[in-house]
C-alpha angles and dihedrals in degrees: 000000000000113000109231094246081059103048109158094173143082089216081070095069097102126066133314126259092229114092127187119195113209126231131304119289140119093306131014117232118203112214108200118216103239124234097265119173111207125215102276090059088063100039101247129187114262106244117260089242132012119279119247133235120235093215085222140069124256123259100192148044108223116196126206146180115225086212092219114127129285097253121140117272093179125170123020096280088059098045086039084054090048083049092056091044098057095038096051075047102062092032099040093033117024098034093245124154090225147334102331090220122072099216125018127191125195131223088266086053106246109148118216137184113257110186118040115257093018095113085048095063099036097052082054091050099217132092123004142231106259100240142194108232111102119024105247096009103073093109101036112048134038110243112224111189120195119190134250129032106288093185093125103358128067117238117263101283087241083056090056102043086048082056098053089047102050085048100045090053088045092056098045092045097050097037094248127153111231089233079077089077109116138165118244083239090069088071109027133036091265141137084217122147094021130248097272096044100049090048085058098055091080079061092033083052087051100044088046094054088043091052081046 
């Protein structure tokens, strides 16, 4: 039976069984572990070099817009391919030693792992993959990519819950408060994510503390 860090099939796109409770309060919340296929599971390339460790926690979400159009990437094999396509782009364009984002979800709402050893670090819950995703911010903040141009549209609603769902993990893994969500607009001279999703991060902030 297939770990969910491992998942191979599209039957894996809905919550994890696992299931973590947080601390005691007035009321428990429970914080599932999304289906989340690593990079092994979509063949990516190995890094040119091997990825670096921060040596500290994040203390921010970061969103982004991968600016590529609003076609359909349905099913695993079509959000695997945009996978691929982002990540030839940062190695074979930009110089990079891998995909920039830590985490990357497609317009059908599968979340992938975009640089190696991020879902490692993020199941353990300490330290993060330096990433290359925001200028000053690569070893502060986890880069979340979704997919398609979201200027004047607003992403696919399983893209967004997929969305809620991967933040609100991350923070509660972390330790982070939801109020930590930011646009990578908020910290370089960008479009990203995009007008209408970045309105809608004040809501994406709300619906993670309420999953939380």
């Amino acid at each position: 039976m297939p770990r969910r860090r491992f998942l191979t099939s599209a039957a894996a796109v809905g919550l994890g069984a696992g299931a973590v409770i947080i601390g005691a309060g007035p009321a428990q919340a429970i914080v599932p572990e999304p289906n989340i296929f690593d990079c092994t599971a979509w063949d990516a390339r190995p890094p040119s070099s091997p990825v670096s460790l921060a040596g500290n926690n994040p203390n921010k979400i970061i969103v982004h817009h991968t600016a590529f159009a609003n076609t359909a990437d349905s099913g695993t094999s079509g959000s695997f391919a945009i996978a691929h396509e982002i990540q030839d782009l940062h190695m074979d364009t930009n110089g990079w030693i891998d995909s920039g984002q830590h985490f990357t979800i497609s317009r059908s709402g599968i979340i992938m792992e975009g640089r190696h050893r991020s879902m490692e670090r993020l199941l353990a819950g300490s330290n993060m993959v330096v990433g290359a995703h925001t200028v000053g911010q690569n070893t502060q903040g986890i880069g979340i990519e979704n997919n398609g141009t979201y200027t004047s549209v607003a992403p696919p609603s399983i893209l967004y819950a997929s969305l809620v769902s991967l933040c609100s993990y991350i923070c509660y893994q972390y330790g982070l408060s939801p109020t930590e969500i930011y646009g990578h607009r908020d910290f370089n001279s960008t479009e990203c994510p995009g007008d209408v999703l970045y309105a809608m991060l004040p809501q994406l902030r709300s619906d993670t503390a309420a999953r939380m």
